[in-house]
C-alpha positions in Angstrom: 80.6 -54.3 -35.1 81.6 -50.9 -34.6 78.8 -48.1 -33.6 77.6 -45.6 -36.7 76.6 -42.4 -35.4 74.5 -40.1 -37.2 75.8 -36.7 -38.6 73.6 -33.5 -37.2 72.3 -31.5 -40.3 73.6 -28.5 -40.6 71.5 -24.9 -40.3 70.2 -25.1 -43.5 69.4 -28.5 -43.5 67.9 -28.5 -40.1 64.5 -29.5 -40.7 61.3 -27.5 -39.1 58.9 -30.2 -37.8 55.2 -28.7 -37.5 53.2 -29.3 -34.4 52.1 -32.8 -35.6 54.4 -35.7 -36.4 51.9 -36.9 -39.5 52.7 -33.5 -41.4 55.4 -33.1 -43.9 58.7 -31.0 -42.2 59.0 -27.3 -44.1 62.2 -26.1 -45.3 62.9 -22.5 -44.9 63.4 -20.3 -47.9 67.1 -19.7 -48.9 68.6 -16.9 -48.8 69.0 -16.0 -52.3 65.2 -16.3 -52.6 64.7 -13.8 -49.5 67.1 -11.0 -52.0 64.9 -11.8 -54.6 61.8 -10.4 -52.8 63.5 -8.0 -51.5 64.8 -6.2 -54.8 61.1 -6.9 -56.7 59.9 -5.1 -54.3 62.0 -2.7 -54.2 61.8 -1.9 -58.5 58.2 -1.8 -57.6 58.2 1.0 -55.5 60.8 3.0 -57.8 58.3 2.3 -60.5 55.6 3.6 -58.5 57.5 6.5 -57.4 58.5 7.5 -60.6 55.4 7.3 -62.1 53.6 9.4 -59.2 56.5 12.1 -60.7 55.7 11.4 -64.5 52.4 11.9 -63.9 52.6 14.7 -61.7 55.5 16.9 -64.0 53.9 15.3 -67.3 49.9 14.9 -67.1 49.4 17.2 -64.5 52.3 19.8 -65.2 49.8 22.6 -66.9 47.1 22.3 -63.9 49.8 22.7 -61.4 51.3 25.6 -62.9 47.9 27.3 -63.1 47.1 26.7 -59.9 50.3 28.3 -59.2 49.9 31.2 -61.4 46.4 31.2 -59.9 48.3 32.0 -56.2 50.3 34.3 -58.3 48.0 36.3 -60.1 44.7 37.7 -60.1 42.4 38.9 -62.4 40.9 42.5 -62.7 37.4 42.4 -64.4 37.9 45.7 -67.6 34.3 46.4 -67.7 33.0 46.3 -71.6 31.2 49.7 -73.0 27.5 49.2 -72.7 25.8 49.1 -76.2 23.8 52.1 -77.2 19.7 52.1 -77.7 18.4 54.1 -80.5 15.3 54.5 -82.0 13.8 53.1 -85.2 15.3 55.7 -87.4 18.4 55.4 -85.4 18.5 58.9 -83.2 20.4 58.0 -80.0 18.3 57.7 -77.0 21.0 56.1 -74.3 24.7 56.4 -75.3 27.8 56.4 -72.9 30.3 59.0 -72.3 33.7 59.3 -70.2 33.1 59.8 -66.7 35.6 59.1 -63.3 34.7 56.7 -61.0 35.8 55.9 -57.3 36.3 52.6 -56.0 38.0 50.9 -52.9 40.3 48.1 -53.2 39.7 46.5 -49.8 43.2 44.2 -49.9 45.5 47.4 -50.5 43.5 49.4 -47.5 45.9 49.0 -44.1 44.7 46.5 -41.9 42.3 48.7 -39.2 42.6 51.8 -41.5 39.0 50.7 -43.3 36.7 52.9 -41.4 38.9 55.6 -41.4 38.9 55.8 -45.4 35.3 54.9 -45.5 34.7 58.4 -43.4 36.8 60.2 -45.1 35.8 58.7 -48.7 32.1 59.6 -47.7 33.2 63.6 -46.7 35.1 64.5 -49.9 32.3 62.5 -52.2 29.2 64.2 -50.2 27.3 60.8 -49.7 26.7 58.6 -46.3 29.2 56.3 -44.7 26.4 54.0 -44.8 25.8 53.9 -48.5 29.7 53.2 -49.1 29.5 50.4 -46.4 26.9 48.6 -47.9 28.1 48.9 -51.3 31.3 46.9 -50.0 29.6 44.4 -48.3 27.2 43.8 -51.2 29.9 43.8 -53.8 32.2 41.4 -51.7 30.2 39.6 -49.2 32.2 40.1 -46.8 31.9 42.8 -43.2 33.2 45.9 -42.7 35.1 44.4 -40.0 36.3 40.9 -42.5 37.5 43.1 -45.0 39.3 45.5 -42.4 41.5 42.4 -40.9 41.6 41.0 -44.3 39.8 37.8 -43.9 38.5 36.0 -46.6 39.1 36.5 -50.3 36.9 38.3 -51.5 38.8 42.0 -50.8 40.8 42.3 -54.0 38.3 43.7 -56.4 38.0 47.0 -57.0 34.4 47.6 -55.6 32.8 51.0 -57.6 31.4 53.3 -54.6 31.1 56.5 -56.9 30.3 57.2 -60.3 30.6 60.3 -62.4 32.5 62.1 -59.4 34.0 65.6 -59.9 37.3 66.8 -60.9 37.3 68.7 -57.5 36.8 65.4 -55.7 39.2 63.4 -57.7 41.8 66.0 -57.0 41.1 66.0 -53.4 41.7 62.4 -53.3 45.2 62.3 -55.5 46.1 65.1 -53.7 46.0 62.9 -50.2 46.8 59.8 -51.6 48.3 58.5 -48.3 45.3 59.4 -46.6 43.4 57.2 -48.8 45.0 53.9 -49.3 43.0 51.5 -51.2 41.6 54.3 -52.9 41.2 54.2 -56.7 40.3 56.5 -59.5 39.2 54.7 -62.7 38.3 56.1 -65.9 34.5 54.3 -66.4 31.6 54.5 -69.0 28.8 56.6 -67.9 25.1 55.7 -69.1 23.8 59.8 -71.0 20.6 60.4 -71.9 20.6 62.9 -74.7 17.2 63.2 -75.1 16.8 64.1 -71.1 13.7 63.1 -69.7 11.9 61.6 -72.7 11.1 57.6 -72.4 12.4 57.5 -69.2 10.2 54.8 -67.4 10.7 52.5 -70.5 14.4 53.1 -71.1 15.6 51.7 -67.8 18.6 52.2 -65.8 21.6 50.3 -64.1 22.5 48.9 -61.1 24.7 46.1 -59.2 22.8 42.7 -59.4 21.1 41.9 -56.3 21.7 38.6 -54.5 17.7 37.8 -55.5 18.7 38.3 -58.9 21.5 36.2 -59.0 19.5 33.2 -57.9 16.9 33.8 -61.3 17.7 31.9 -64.2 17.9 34.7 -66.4 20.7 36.1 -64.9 22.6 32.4 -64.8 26.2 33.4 -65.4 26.1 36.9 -64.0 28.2 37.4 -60.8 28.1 39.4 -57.5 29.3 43.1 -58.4 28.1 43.0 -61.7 26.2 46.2 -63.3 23.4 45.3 -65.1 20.2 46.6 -66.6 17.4 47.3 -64.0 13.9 47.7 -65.5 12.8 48.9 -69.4 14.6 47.3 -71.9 18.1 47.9 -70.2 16.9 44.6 -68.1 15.0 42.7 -70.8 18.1 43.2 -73.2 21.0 43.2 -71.3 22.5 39.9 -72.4 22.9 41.8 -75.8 23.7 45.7 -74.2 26.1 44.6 -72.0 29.1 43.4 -74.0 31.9 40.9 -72.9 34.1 42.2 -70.1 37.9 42.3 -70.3 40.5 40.7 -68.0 43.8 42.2 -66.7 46.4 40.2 -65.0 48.5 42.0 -61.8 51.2 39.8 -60.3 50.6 39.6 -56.0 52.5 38.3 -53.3 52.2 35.9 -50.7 50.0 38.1 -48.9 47.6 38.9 -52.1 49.1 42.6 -52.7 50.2 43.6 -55.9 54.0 44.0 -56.6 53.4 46.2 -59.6 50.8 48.5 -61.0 51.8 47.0 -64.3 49.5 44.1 -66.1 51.1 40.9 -67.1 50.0 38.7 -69.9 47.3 36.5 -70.0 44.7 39.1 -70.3 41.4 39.7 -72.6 40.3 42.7 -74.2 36.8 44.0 -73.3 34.2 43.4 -76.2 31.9 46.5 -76.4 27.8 45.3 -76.6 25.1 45.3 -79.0 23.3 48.4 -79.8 19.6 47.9 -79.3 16.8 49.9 -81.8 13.8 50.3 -81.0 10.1 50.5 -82.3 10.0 53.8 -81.0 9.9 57.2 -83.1 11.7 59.7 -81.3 9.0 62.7 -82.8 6.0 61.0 -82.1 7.3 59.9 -78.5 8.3 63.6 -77.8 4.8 64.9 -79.0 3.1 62.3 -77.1 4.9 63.0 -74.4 3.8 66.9 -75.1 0.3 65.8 -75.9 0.0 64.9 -72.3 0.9 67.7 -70.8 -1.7 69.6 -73.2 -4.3 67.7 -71.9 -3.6 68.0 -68.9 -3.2 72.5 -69.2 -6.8 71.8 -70.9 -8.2 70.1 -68.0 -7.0 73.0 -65.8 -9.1 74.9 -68.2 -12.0 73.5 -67.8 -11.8 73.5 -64.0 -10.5 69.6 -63.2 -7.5 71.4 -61.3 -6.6 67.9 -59.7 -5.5 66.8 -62.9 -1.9 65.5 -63.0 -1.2 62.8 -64.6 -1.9 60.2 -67.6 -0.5 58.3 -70.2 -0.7 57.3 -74.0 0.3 54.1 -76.3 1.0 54.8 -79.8 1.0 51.6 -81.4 1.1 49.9 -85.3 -2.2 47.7 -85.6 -0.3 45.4 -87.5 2.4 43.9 -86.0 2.1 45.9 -81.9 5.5 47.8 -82.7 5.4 50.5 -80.1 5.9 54.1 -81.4 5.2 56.2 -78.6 5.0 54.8 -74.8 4.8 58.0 -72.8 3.7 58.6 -69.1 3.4 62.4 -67.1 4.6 62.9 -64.8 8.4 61.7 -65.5 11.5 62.2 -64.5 15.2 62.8 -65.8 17.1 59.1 -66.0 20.3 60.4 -65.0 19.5 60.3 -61.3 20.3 56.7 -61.2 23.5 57.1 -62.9 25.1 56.9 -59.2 22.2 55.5 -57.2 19.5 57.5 -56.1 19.7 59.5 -52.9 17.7 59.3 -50.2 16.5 62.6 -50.8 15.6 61.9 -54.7 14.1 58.8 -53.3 12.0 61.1 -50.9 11.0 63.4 -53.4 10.7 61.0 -56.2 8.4 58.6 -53.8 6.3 61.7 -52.7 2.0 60.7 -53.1 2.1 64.7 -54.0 4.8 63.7 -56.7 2.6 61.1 -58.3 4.7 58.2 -58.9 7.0 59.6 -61.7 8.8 55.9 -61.6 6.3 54.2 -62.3 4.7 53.7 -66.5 1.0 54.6 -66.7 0.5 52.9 -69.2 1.3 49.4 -68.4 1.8 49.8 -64.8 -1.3 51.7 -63.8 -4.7 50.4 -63.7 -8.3 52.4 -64.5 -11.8 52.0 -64.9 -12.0 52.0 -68.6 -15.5 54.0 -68.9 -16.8 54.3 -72.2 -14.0 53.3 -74.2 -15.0 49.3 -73.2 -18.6 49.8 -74.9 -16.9 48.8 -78.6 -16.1 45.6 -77.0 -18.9 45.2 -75.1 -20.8 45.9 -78.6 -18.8 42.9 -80.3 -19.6 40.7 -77.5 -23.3 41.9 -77.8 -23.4 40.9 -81.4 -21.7 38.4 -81.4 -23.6 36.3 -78.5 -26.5 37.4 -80.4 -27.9 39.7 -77.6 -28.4 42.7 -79.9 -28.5 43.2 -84.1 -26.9 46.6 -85.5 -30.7 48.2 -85.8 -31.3 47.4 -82.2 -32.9 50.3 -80.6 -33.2 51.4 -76.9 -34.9 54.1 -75.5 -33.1 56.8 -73.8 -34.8 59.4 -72.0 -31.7 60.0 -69.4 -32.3 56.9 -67.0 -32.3 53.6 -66.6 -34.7 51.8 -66.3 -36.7 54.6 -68.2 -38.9 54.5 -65.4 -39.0 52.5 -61.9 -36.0 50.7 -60.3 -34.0 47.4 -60.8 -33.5 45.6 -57.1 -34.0 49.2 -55.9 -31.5 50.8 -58.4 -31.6 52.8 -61.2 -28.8 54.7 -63.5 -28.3 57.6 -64.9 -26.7 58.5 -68.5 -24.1 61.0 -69.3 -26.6 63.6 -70.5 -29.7 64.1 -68.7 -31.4 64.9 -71.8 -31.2 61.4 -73.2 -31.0 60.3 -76.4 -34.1 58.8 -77.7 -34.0 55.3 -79.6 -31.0 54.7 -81.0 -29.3 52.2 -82.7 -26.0 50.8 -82.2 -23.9 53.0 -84.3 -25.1 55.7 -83.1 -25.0 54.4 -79.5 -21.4 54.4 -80.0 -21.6 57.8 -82.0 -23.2 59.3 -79.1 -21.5 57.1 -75.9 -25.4 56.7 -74.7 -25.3 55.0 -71.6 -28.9 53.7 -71.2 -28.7 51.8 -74.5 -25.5 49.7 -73.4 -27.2 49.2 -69.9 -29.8 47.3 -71.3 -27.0 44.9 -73.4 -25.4 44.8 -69.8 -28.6 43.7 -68.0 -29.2 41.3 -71.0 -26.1 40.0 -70.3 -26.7 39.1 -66.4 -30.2 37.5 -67.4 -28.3 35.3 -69.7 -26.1 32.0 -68.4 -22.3 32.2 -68.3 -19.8 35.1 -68.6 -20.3 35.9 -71.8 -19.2 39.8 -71.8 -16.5 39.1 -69.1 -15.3 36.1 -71.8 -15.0 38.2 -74.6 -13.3 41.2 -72.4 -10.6 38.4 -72.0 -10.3 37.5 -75.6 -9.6 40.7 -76.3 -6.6 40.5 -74.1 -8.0 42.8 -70.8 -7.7 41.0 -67.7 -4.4 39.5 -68.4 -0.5 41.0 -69.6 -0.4 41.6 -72.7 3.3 40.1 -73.3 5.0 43.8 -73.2 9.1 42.8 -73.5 10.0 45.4 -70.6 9.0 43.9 -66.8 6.8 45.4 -64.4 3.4 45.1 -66.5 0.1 44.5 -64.4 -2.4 42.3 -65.5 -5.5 44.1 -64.6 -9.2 42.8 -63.7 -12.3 41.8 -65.7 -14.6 40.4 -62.4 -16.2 37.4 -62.9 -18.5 36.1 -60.5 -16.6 33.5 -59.5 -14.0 36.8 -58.7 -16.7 38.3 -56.4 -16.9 35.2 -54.4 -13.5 34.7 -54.1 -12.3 38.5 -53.3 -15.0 39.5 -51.1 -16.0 38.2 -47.1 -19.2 39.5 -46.7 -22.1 37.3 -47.9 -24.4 40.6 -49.6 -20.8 41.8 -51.5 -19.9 38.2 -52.4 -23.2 38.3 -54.7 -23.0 38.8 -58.3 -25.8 41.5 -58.9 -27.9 43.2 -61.9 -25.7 46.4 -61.2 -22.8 44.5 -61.5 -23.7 43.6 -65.5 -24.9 46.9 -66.0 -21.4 48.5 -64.7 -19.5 46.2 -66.2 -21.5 47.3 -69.9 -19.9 50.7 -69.3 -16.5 49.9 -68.4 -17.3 51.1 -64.9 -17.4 48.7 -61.5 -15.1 46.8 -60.6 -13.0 46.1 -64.2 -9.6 47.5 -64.0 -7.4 48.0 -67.4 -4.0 49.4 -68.6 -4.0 51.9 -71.5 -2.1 49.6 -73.3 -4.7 46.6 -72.9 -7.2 49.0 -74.8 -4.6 49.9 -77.1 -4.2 45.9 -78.0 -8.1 45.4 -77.9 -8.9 48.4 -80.2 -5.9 47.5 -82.6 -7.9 44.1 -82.9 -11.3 45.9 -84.0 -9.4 47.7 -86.4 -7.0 45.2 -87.8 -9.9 42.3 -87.9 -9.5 40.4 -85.2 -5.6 40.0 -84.4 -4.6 40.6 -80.6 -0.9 41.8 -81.5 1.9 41.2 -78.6 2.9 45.1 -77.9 6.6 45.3 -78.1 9.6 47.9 -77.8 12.5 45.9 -78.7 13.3 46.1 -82.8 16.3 44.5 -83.5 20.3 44.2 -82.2 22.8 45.0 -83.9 26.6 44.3 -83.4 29.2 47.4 -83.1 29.8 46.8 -86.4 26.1 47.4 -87.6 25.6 43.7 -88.5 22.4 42.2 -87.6 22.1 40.2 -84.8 18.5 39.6 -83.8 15.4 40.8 -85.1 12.4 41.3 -82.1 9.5 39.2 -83.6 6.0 39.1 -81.7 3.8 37.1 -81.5 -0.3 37.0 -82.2 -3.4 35.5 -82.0 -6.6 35.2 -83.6 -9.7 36.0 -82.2 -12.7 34.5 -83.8 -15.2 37.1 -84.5 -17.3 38.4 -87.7 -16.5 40.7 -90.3 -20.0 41.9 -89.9 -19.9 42.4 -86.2 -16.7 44.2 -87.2 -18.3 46.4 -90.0 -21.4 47.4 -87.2 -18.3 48.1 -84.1 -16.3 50.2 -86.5 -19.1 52.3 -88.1 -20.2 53.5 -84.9 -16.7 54.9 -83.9 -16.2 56.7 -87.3 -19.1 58.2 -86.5 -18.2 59.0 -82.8 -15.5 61.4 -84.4 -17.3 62.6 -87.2 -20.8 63.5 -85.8 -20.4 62.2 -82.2 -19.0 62.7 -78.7 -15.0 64.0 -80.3 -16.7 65.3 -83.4 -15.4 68.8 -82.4 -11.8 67.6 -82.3 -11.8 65.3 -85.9 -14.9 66.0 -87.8 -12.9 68.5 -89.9 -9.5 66.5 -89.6 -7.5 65.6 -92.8 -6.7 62.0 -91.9 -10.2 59.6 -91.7 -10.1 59.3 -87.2 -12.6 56.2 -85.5 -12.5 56.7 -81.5 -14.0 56.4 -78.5 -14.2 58.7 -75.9 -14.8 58.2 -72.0 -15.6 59.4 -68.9 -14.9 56.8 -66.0 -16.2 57.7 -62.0 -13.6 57.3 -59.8 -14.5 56.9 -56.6 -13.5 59.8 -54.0 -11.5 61.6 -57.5 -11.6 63.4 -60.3 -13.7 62.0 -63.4 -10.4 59.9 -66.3 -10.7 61.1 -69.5 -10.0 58.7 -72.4 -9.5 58.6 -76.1 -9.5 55.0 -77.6 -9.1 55.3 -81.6 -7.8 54.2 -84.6 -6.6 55.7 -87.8 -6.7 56.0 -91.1 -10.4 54.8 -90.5 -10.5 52.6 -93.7 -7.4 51.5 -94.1 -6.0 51.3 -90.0 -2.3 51.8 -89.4 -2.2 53.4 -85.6 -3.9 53.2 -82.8 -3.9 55.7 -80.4 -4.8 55.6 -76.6 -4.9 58.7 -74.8 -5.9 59.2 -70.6 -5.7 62.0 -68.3 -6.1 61.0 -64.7 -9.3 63.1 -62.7 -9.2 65.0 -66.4 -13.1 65.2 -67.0 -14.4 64.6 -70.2 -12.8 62.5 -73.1 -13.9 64.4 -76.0 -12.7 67.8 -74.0 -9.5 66.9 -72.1 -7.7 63.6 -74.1 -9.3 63.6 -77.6 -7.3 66.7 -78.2 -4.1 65.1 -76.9 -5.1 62.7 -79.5 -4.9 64.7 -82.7 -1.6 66.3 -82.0 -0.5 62.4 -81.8 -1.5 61.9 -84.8 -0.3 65.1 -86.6 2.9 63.7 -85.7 2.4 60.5 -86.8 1.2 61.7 -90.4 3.2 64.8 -90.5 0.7 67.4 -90.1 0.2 70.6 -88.4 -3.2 71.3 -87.8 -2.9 73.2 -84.6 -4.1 72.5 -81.2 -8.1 71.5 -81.0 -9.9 72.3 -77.4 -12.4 69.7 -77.5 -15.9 69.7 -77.0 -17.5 71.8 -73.8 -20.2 69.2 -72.7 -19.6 65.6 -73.8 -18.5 62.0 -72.6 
């Protein structure tokens, strides 16, 4: 029987034992299957690949090719004109005109050339290297030294280092061009003030945004190197004032300089701002502003030669629309049209100058004298410590005779005024008689009088819409304890009630506090929110948004009113300003006052109100270290109000001896 031998598969049918006999042999894939793979996987990477490139020339084209245009080009902020402010009849009171400016481009300066312009800049524009210097870094962020190798990005701007320069200085600089590289002359809108120094403290002025500011939420939006409104209503409504800037396009190169001094497209036009009216009447500003310094040349008069300075608040009882906000001594606004000087500063800054920056009248605080005795009469009558026919006798002193806690207290007139009753308490300003409400007061629980101060808005801001107001003092016990260290001054004494009865102590008030708190006497009870802005209105004269204010009501009698309001009509018609409005045509109820200032010069005040039966204004008048309220302010007064209802009944000169 012949031998079979077996045939040896072949490659591909050579089996592939595993490891263990008991498992099943594996047969390795074919060849065929191994192309297979090898061209899916290929058509799925050619898929992915060209989807990468539809997505990134399709979906993504526009984004690329900004970002490219981005590298390409830069934008140039065109600064919008500023809106004007008016007043309420709509006489300009802040306008712009043409002016030059002079501004450095950092990117087009030659690298290590920087300092050299800077010096050179500062010579021709008569102002320090060091003001130029840190006008770059603040408008770029960046060093002298970053900008001068050109590090960082923030050197193409055009940073503004003078405004309103010369012709002589702009020629200088054309005339040199290659000595000032970088250099720029722009044509720019300059902030005028045609009524010069008139409103100044409430008008405002502008200035670069400061890196504090830019970290407040009202200025979310705003940008380093923008100009904006600092203080008055320039701040409050810049949003409105300071239009929508303009974009230019200038194509750079690799290196960020421009190729051409000609603008591409893909720019926006600047959109000029609102105008802004105000409440206030340019006349009645001006003669307020006047009355000031009249009382003031009538102090001199009457020997108070410290006198030099004060402030008055013409307001509507109605609605706290501000007609006249003036302050003495002032200044002329366009000193901050290119930053102040160090030497302006100086002067301006001066103790012997007398803070012409700042607004009396909401920013500077007094002892309110006897102009705080028709509140402290509402608070008497109301709390039911006095009736209108209470009587007190007066015979100079208080007490009459004897001491309280080793104390006693003199009135205005030595003379005294016998027993009078509240009206003509107020008529007269008698001291001794609101001495005894004030030590009524401290024998009572509570802070009554202090309470009511506070109702009628002292003690706190009164919601004014430019920044900067103060808030004032009414002192509470609870004050006392908390301001004071020593044990004895920590007490809450009888003096400290009496004072307090007189506007005298330790309570501090604005002139426009009084103003709010006398315009609720006369309007019945309404504390009004004071307020310059009016309305905005588009270039176009369209209305944009009307100023409202709010106000609250304070609880308080019409009788207690009727007592309060007979006893300052009678203040000016047979009383302590009787000289100055007994005779006058329009129906006057005021208050005078004389408040002790320690270590100065006695404030004169006029608190009143007018038409007396039918109130419209209120008028708040006071003359720092002036004397006497009926001789120095209540004059100032009248010529307010001969404004204010177009008269011309001359200038009064007050009474000789009076509170």
């Amino acid at each position: 029987m012949p031998i079979r031998r077996s045939r040896r598969p072949t490659g591909s049918e050579r089996l592939i034992r595993g490891s263990r006999p008991d498992r099943p042999s594996l047969r390795p894939p074919s060849v065929a299957l191994r192309v297979a793979l090898l061209a899916g996987l290929t058509v799925v990477l050619v898929a992915v690949i060209l989807f990468r490139l539809w997505y990134l020339q399709v979906l993504s084209g526009a984004q690329f090719e900004a970002q490219a245009n981005d590298n390409r080009l830069r934008s140039l902020k065109v600064v919008a004109p500023r809106g004007a402010i008016l007043d309420r009849d709509g006489r300009v009171l802040v306008e712009n005109r043409p002016g030059l400016s002079v501004g450095v481009r950092p990117m087009d300066v030659t690298t290590g050339r920087l300092d050299e312009v800077v010096s050179r800049l500062a010579d021709v524009l008569k102002v320090p290297e060091g003001r130029i210097r840190k006008k770059l870094r603040a408008s770029t962020g960046l060093t002298i030294r970053q900008l001068d190798s050109h590090e960082g990005s923030g050197g193409y701007d055009l940073v503004i280092v003078a405004e309103d320069v010369t012709r002589a200085m702009v020629s200088r600089i054309l005339e040199r061009k290659a000595l000032f590289p970088g250099v720029e002359v722009r044509k720019d809108y300059i902030r005028a003030y045609p009524m010069g120094t008139m409103a100044a403290q409430v008008l405002g002025h502008l200035g670069e945004i400061s890196r504090e500011q830019l970290k407040e939420r009202q200025y979310k939006g705003y940008a380093a190197g923008d100009v904006i409104g600092q203080g008055g209503v320039e701040s409050t409504y810049d949003r409105w004032l300071r239009g929508r800037d303009g974009v230019t396009k200038i194509e750079v190169d690799a290196m960020g300089r421009p190729k051409s001094s000609e603008p591409v497209a893909g720019g926006r036009l600047p959109e000029p701002g609102d105008s802004l009216v105000l409440t206030l009447d340019a006349d009645v500003q001006k003669k307020a502003e006047a009355a000031l310094r009249y009382g003031i040349e009538l102090a001199h008069r009457d020997g108070q030669w410290a006198a030099n300075g004060g402030a008055a608040v013409v307001m509507d009882v109605r609605n706290g629309q501000l007609l006249g906000l003036a302050s003495y001594p002032t200044f002329d606004p366009a000193v901050w049209t290119d930053g102040l000087s160090d030497t302006e500063w100086e002067r301006l800054s001066d103790p012997q100058a007398n803070q012409p920056l700042v607004s009396k009248a909401f920013q500077g605080v007094y002892a309110a004298g006897s102009t705080f005795k028709a509140i402290d009469a509402v608070a008497a009558l109301e709390e039911g410590v006095i009736v209108p026919s209470t009587r007190y006798y007066c015979n100079g002193r208080y007490p009459p005779s004897g001491d309280i806690g080793g104390s006693h207290w003199n009135c205005w007139t030595p003379y005294g005024h016998g027993s009078p009753d509240l009206v003509a308490a107020l008529a007269q300003s008698c001291d001794v008689y609101f001495y005894n409400v004030g030590y009524a007061f401290y024998n009572r629980p509570g802070t009554e009088l202090a309470d009511w101060a506070k109702r009628f808005g002292l003690g706190r801001t009164t919601g004014l819409d430019v920044p900067g107001e103060v808030k004032g003092l009414v002192p509470t016990p609870e004050w006392r304890e908390k301001y004071f260290e020593d044990e004895v001054d920590k007490l809450w004494k009888p003096g400290n009630s009496i004072l307090l009865a007189i506007g005298q102590g330790d309570l501090q008030v604005t002139p426009l506090q009084m103003a709010v708190a006398y315009a609720a006497i006369a309007n019945g009870g309404t504390v009004v929110q004071p307020h310059l802005g009016l309305k905005v209105v588009s270039p176009e004269g369209k209305l944009v948004r009307k100023v409202d204010a709010a106000s609250r009501k304070v609880a308080v009698s019409g009788e207690t009113l009727s007592a309060v309001r007979a006893g300052l009509r009678a203040a000016a018609t047979e009383g302590t300003s009787a000289a100055v409005f007994a005779s006058y045509p329009v129906a006057v109820a005021g208050k005078t006052g004389t408040a002790e200032v320690y270590g100065k010069g006695d404030y004169a005040w006029y608190a009143s109100y007018a038409p007396a039966d039918d109130p419209k204004y209120v008028v708040v008048v006071l003359v720092e270290q002036g004397g006497h309220g009926g001789t120095v302010a209540a004059p100032a007064a009248r010529m307010i109000y001969d404004a204010l209802f177009h008269l011309d009944t001359g200038q009064a000169t007050g009474a000789t001896s009076t509170d």
